[in-house]
PADO-406136 format. One line per field, with one value per residue (C-alpha): residue number from 1; residue in three letters; x, y, z. Coordinates in nm, 2 decimals. Layout:
num: NUM:... .
residuo: ala:... .
X: X:... .
Y: Y:... .
Z: Z:... .
This chain:
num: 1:2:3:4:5:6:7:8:9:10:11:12:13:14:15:16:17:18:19:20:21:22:23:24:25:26:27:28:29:30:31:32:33:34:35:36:37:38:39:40:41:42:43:44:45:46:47:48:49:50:51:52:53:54:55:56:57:58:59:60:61:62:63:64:65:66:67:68:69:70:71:72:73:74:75:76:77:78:79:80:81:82:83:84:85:86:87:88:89:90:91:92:93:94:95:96:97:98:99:100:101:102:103:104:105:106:107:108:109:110:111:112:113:114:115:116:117:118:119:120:121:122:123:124:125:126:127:128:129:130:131:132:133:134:135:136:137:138:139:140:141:142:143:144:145:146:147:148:149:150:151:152:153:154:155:156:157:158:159:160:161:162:163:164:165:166:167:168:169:170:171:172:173:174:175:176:177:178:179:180:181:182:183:184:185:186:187:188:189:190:191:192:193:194:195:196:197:198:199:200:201:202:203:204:205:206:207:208:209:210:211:212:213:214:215:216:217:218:219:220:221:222:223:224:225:226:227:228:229:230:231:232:233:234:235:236:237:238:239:240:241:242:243:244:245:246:247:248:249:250:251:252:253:254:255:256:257:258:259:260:261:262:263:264:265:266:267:268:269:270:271:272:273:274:275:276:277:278:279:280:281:282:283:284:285:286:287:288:289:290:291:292:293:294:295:296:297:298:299:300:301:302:303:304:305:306:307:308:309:310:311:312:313:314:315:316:317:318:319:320:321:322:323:324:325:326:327:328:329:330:331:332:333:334:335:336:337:338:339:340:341:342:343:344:345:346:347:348:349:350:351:352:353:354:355:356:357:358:359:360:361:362:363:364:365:366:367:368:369:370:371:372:373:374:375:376:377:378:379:380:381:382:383:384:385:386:387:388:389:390:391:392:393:394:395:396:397:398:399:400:401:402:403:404:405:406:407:408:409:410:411:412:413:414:415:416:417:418:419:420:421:422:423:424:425:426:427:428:429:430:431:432:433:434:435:436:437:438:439:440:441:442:443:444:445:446:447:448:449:450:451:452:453:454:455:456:457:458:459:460:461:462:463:464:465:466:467:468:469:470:471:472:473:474:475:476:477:478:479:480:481:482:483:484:485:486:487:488:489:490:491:492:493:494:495:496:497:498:499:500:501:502:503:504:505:506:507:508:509:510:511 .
residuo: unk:unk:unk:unk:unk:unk:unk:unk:unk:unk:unk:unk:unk:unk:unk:unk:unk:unk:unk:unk:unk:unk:unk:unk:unk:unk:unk:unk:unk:unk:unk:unk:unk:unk:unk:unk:unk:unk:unk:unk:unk:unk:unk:unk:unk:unk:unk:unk:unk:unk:unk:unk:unk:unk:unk:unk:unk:unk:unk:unk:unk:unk:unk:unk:unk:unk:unk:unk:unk:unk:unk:unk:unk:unk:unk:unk:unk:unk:unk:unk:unk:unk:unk:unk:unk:unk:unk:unk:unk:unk:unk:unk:unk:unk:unk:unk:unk:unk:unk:unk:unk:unk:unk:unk:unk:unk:unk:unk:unk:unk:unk:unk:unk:unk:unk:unk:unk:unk:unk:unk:unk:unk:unk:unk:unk:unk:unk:unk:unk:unk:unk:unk:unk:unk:unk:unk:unk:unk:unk:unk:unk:unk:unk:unk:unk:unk:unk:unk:unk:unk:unk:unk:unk:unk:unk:unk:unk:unk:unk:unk:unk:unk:unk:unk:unk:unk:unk:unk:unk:unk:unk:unk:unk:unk:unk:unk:unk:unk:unk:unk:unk:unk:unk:unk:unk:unk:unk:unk:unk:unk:unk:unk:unk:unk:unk:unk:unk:unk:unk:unk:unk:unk:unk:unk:unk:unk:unk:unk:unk:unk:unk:unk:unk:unk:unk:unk:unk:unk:unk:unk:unk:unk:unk:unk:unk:unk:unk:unk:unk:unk:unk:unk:unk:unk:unk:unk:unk:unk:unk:unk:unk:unk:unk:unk:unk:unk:unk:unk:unk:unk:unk:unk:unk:unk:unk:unk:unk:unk:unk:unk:unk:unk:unk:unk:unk:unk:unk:unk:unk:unk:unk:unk:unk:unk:unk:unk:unk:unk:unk:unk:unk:unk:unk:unk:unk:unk:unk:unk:unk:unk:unk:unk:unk:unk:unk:unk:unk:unk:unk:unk:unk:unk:unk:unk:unk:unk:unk:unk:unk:unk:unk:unk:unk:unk:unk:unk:unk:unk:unk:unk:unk:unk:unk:unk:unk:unk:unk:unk:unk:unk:unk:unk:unk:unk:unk:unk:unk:unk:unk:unk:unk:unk:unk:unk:unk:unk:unk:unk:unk:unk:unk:unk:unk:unk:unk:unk:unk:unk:unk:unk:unk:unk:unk:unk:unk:unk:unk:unk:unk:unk:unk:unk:unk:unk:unk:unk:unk:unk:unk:unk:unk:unk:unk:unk:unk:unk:unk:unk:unk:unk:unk:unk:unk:unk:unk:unk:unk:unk:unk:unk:unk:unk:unk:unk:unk:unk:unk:unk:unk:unk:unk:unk:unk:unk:unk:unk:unk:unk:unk:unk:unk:unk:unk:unk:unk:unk:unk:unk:unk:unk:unk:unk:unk:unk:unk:unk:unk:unk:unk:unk:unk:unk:unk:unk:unk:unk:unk:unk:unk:unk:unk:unk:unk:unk:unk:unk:unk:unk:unk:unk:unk:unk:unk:unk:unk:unk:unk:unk:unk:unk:unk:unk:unk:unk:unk:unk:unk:unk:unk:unk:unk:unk:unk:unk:unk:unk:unk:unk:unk:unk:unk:unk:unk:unk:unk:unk:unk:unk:unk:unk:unk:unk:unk:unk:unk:unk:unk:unk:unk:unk:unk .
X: -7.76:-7.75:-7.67:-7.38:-7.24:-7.29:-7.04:-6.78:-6.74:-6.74:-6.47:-6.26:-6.26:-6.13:-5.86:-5.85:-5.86:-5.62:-5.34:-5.41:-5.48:-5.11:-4.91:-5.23:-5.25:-4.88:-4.65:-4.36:-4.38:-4.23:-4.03:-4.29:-4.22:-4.04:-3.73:-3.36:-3.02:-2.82:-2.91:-3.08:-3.47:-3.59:-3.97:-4.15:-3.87:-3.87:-3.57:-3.45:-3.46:-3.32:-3.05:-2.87:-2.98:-2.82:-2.54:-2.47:-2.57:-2.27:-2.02:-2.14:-2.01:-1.67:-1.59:-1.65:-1.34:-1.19:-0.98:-0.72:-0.56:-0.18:-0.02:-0.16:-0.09:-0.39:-0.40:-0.67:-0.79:-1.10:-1.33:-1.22:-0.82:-0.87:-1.04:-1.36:-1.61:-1.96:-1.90:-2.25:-2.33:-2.64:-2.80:-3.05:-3.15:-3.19:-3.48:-3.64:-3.69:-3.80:-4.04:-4.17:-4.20:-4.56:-4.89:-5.10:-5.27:-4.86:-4.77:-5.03:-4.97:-4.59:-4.64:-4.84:-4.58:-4.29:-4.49:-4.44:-4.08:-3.87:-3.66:-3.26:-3.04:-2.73:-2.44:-2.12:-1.90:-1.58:-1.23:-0.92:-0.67:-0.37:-0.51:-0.50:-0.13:-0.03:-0.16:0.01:0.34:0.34:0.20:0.37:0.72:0.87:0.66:0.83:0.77:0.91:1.14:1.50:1.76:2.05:2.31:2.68:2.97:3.33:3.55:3.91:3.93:3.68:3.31:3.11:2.75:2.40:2.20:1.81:1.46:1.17:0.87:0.53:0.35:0.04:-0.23:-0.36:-0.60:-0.79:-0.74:-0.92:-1.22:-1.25:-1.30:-1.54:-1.73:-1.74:-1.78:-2.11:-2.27:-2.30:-2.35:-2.10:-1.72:-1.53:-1.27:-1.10:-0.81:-0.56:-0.48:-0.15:0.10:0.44:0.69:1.05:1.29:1.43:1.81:1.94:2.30:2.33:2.30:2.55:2.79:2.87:3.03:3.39:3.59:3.70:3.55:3.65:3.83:3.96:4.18:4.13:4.36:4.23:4.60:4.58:4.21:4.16:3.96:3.61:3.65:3.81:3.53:3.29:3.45:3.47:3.09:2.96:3.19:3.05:2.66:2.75:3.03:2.84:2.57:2.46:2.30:2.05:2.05:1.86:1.87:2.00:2.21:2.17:2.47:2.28:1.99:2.24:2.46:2.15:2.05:2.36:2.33:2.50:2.29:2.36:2.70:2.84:3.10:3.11:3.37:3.47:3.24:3.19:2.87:2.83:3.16:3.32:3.40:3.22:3.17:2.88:2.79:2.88:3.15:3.38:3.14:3.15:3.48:3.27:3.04:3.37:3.56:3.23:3.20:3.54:3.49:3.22:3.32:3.64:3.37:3.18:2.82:2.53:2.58:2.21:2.30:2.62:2.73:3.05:3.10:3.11:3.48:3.76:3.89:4.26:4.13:4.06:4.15:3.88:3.55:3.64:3.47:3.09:2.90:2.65:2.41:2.10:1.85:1.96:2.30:2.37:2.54:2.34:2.45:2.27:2.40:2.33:2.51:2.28:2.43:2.45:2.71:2.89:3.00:3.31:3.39:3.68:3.95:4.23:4.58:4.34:4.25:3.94:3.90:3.56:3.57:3.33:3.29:3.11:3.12:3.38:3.21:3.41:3.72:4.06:4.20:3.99:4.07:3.89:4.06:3.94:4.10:4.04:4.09:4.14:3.99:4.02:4.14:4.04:4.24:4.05:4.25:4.36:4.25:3.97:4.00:3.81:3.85:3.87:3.89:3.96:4.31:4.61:4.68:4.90:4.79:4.66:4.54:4.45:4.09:4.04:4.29:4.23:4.04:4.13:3.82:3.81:3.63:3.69:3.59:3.62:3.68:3.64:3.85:3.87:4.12:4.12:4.48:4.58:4.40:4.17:3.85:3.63:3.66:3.37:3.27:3.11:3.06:3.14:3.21:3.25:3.44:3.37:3.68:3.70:3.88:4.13:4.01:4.21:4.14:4.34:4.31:4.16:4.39:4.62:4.48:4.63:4.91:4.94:5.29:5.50:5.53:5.85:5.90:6.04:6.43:6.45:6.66:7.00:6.91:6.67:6.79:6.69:6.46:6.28:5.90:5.91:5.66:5.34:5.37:5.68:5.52:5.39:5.63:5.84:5.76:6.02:6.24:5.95:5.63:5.45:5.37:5.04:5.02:5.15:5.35:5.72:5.95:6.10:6.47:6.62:6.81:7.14:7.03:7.10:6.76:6.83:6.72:6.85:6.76:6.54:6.24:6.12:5.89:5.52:5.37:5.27:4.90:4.59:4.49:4.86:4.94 .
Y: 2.11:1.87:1.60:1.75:1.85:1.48:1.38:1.66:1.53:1.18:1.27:1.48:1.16:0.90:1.18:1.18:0.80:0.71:0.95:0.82:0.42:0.42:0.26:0.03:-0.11:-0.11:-0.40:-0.14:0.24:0.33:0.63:0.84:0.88:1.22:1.15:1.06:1.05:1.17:0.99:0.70:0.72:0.58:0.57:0.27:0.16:0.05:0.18:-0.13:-0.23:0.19:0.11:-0.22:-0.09:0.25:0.06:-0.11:0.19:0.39:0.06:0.11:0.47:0.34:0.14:0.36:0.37:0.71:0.83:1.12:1.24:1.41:1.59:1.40:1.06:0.81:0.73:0.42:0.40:0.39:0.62:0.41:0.39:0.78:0.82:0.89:0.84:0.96:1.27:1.24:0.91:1.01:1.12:0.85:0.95:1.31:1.13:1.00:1.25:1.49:1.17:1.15:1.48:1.69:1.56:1.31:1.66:1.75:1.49:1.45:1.76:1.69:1.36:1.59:1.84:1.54:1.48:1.81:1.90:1.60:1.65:1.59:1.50:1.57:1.30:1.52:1.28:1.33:1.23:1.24:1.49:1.28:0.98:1.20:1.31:0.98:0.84:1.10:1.09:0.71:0.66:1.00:0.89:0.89:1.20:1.56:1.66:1.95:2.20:2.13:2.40:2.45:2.32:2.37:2.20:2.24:1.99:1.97:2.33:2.39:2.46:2.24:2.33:2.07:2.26:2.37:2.15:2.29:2.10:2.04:2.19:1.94:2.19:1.92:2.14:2.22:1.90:1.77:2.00:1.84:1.51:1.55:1.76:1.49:1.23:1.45:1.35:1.01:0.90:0.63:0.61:0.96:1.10:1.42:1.62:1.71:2.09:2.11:2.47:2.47:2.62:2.74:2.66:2.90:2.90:2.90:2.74:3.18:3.25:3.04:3.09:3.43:3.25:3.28:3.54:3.53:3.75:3.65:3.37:3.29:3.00:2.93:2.66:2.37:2.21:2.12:2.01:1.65:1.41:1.43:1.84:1.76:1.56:1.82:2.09:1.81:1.71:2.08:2.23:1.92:2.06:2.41:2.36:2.41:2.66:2.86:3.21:3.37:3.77:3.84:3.50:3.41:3.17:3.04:2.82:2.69:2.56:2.39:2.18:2.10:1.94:1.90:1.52:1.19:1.08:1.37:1.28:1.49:1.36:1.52:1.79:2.11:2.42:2.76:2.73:2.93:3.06:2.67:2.47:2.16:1.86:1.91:1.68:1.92:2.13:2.28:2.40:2.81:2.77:2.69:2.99:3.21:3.10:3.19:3.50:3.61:3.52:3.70:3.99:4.00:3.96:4.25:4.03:4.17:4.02:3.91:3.79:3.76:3.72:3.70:3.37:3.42:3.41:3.47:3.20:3.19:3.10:3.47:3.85:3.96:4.04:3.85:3.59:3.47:3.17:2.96:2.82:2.69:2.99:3.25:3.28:3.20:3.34:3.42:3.61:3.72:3.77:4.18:4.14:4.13:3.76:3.44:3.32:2.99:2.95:2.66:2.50:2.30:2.14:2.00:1.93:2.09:2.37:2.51:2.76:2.93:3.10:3.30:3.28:3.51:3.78:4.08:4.43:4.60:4.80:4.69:4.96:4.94:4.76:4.63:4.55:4.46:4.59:4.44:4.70:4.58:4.86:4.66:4.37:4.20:3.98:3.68:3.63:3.34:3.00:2.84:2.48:2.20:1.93:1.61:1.28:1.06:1.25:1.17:1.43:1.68:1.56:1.88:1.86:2.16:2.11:2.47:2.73:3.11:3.34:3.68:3.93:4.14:4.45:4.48:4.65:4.55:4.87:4.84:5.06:5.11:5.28:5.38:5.37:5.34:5.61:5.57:5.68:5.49:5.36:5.23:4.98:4.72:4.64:4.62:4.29:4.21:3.88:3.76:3.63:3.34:3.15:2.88:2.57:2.31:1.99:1.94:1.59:1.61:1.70:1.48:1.35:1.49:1.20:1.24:1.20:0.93:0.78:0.66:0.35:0.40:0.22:-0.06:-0.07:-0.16:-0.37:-0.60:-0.94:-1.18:-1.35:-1.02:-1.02:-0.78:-0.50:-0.59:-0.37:-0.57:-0.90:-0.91:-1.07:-0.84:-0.70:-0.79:-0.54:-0.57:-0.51:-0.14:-0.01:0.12:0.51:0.68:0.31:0.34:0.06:-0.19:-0.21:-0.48:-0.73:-0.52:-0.21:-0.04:0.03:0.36:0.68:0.90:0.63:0.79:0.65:0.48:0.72:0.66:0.49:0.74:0.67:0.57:0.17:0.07:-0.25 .
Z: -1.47:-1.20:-1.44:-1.56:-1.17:-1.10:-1.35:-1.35:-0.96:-1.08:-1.31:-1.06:-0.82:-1.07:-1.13:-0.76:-0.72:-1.00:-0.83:-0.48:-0.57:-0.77:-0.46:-0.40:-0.75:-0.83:-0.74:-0.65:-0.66:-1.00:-1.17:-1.35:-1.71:-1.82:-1.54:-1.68:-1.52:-1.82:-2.09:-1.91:-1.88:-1.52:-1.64:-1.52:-1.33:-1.02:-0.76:-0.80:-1.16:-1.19:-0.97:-1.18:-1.54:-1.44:-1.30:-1.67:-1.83:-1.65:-1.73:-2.08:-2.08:-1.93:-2.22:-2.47:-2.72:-2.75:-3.00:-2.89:-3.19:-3.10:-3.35:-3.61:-3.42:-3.29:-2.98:-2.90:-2.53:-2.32:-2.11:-1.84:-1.87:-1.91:-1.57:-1.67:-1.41:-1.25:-1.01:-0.81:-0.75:-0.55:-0.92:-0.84:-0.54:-0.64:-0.93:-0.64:-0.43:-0.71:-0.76:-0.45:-0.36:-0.24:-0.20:-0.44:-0.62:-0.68:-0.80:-1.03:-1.16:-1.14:-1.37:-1.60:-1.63:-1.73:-2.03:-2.16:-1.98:-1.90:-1.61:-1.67:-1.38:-1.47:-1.41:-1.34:-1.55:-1.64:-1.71:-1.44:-1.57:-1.37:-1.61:-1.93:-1.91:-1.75:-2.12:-2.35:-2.19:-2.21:-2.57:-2.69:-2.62:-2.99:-3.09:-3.05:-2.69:-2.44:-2.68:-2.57:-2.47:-2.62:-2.39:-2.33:-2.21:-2.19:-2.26:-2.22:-2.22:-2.52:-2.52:-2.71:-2.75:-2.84:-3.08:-2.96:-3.06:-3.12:-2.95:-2.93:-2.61:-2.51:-2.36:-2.11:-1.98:-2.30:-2.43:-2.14:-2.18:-2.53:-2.43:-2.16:-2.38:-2.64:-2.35:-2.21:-2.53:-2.47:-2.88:-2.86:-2.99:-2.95:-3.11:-3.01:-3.16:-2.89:-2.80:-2.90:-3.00:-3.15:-2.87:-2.92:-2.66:-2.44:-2.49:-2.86:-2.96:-3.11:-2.72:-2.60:-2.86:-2.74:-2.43:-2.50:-2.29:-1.89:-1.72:-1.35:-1.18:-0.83:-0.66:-0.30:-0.14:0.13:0.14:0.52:0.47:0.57:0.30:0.44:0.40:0.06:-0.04:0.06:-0.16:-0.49:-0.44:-0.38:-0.64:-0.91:-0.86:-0.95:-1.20:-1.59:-1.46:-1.70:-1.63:-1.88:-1.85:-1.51:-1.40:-1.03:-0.87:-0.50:-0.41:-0.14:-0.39:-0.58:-0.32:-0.07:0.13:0.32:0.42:0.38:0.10:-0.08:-0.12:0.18:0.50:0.87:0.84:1.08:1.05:1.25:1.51:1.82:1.86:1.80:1.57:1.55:1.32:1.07:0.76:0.48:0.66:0.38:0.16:0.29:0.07:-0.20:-0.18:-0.07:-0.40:-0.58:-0.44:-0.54:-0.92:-0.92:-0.80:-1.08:-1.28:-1.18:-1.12:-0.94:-0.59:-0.44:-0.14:0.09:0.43:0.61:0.85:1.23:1.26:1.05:0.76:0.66:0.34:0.17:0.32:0.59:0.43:0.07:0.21:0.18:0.43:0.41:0.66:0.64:0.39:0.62:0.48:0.13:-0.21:-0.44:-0.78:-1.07:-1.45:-1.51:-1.86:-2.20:-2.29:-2.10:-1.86:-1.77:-1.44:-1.43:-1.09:-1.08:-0.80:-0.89:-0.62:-0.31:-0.48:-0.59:-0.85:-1.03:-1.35:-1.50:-1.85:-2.11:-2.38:-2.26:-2.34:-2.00:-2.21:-2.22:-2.04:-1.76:-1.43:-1.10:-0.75:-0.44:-0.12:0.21:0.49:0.85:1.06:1.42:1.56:1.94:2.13:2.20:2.54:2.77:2.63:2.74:2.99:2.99:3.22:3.04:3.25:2.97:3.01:3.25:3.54:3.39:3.01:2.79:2.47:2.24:2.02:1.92:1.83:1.90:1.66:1.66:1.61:1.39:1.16:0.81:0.48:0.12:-0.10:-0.45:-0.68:-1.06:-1.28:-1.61:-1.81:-1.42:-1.31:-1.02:-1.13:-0.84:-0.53:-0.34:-0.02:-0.07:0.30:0.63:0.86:1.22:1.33:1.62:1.85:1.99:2.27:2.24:2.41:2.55:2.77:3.06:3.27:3.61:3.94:4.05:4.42:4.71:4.85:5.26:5.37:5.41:5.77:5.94:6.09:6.44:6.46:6.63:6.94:6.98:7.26:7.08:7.07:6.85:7.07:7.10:6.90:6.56:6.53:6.39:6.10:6.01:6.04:5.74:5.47:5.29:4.96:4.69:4.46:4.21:4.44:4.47:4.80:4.89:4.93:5.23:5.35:5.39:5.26:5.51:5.57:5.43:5.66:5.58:5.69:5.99:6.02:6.24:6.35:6.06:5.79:5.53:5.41:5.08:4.86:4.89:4.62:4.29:4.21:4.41:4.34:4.14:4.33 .
């Protein structure tokens, strides 16, 4: 018995010893056998021999070729060119410290346990979904893409319409869960089919061909417009004109002419703000949205959004018209009928004129008109004066005309064979009035009055001295006198009491 104890302790140390002699023995600590990072086995490796085999191992996976099969297309590429790349770089360290982990007795037990369980760090690889659809789009160029809507113009006062395609939808995102699935097994080459449905377009050339009758139109005129104005109406009226409204769909004429700059194709023109009127890039275009408005309304759409401007425009009846600043005023008008709608924006002699085109299903004999009712009107009063020293003394010059205020309604009555059968507000407006404003130059300076030489004495003789105020040479016909001086006789004149003196000069500094 005592034998046996002697060598079950002996046996227990080299256990003991071979755990705790590894570092001694051993060049470099190594990976214990059983560890990978992915596929890559770190056994017997040292962290440096780990880190540069893992290193190639990972470029290996790069460069794997990868078919991506569209539609029944091949598409050669790489891992690489695809994005695909290792997520957690740190997967060595993670071996490591599991490695290293515990005291010598865990660690033996650890090691033990690898041989029957090997432990699988995970690499988090996988491909950039940017890099995927950058590749299809580029390499799918002549294969059916997006379906195509059925589009239609008018031209020279017909509509002409592009027939529909059908296309093939790419499901990126499934497609992409398919390759890294493929890519996660690491056996080489892959080749993936890509996710990809059959989709019908949206708008059908049937749709559109139902656009044929006039449902609303309205002319405003901007004849005393200057051309920057002009050119505002043309280039806003050109990004609405050929709209075409599905059933339900809406229409912001502020999302199609923004933004309201230069580069957008817009000049400074005169528009409403605070009362004034002041220059503003885009200035013209509440016509636009006014002119819209009014087409809309013949055409009995669902009006979204409207508001009236500030002051009054000469352009439409108070309350027909409809403003547009910034998102907090806009038009905005939405197709209620069961069948599409094409909106037509045209201008032509400095006039503007929308049209609403679509299929007619209102009856013949029915009618709609729009009444605008004045209910008050305020005087803006006196004009408004603003001193303006780039002006003469005297000089006016008018830069705002008056605005009378005013509240308005807009009624809206339909009759049947000519019988009124409806009659409804739509709304209620307030104008605001405002002020004429004219410039006026500054005050003319107060001129002190002349002074009159005293008249010389009969009994001067010429031997007598002059007065010192007439010692001074005389000024010729052409010469200016300073302010408040009085002109010297001349040698003719009497040069006596009653004589009346010259007038002062007429402005301060004139020489």
């Amino acid at each position: 018995m005592k034998k046996s104890s002697v060598l079950g302790g002996l046996a227990f140390a080299a256990i003991l010893g071979s755990v705790f002699t590894f570092p001694v023995y051993a060049k470099e600590k190594t990976f214990p056998e059983g560890i990978y990072a992915g596929g890559f086995a770190l056994g017997g490796l040292t962290k440096e021999q780990a880190e540069t085999q893992f290193a190639a191992y990972i470029s290996g996976l790069e460069e794997r070729s990868v078919t991506l099969d569209v539609a029944g297309n091949g598409l050669e590429t790489t891992a690489k060119d695809l994005g695909y790349a290792c997520k957690n770089e740190d997967a060595l360290q993670e071996a490591e410290e599991y490695a290293a982990g515990g005291c010598l007795i865990r660690q033996y037990m650890e090691r033990k346990d690898l041989e029957k369980e090997p432990v699988h760090i995970s690499l988090d690889a996988g491909v950039d979904e940017t890099a995927v659809q950058t590749f299809v789009e580029e390499q799918c160029s002549g294969l059916p893409g997006e379906p195509q809507d059925a589009v239609i113009t008018r031209v020279n006062g017909k509509f002409e319409i592009t027939p529909e395609q059908s296309g093939m939808a790419r499901e990126a995102k499934a497609t992409i869960e398919k390759l890294n699935a493929e890519l996660g097994k690491e056996t080489g080459a892959v080749s993936v089919e890509a996710v990809v449905t059959e989709q019908e377009p949206n708008i059908k050339k049937a749709d559109l061909e139902s656009i044929s009758d006039v449902l609303g139109t309205c002319t405003t005129a901007y004849a005393s417009s200057g051309a920057s104005r002009s050119g505002n109406i043309a280039n806003g009226v050109s990004k609405i004109n050929g709209h075409v409204l599905m059933p339900g769909e809406t229409l912001s004429g502020y999302e199609c002419m923004h933004p309201f700059t230069i580069e957008n194709g817009y000049f400074t023109a005169a528009a409403y703000e605070n009362g004034q009127v002041v220059d503003s890039v885009g200035g013209g275009v509440c016509q636009i949205a006014t002119t819209l408005y009014d087409a809309s309304l013949a055409a009995e759409l669902e009006i979204t959004q409207r508001q009236n401007h500030s002051m009054i425009v000469t352009y439409v009846k108070p309350s027909m018209d409809a403003a547009i600043a910034g998102t907090y005023k806009d038009i905005k008008i939405t197709n209620n009928y069961s069948t599409p709608i094409y909106i037509e924006g045209t201008t032509a002699g400095k006039t503007l004129t929308f049209t609403i085109y679509g299929k007619e299903t209102r009856p013949a004999n029915r009618k709609v008109e729009y009444i605008s009712e004045t209910l008050s009107k305020t005087d803006p009063g006196a004009p408004q004066q603003k001193v303006d020293h780039s002006l003469m003394p005297g000089q006016t010059k008018k830069v705002q005309s008056a605005h009378i205020g005013y509240k308005s309604r807009l009624w809206k009555v339909v009759t049947v064979d000519g019988v009124e059968k409806e009659r409804t507000i739509l709304h209620t407006d307030t104008y605001n009035p405002s002020k004429a404003i004219v410039l006026v130059g500054p005050a003319a300076p107060e001129v002190p009055p002349a002074v009159e030489n005293p008249a010389q004495s009969s009994e001067t003789t010429p031997e007598q001295a002059a007065p010192a105020e007439t010692a001074a040479p005389q000024p010729s016909q052409s010469q200016v006198v300073g302010p408040g001086a009085a002109s010297q006789p001349s040698e003719n004149s009497s040069g006596g009491p009653g004589a009346a003196p010259a007038p002062a000069a007429e402005g301060p500094g004139e020489q």
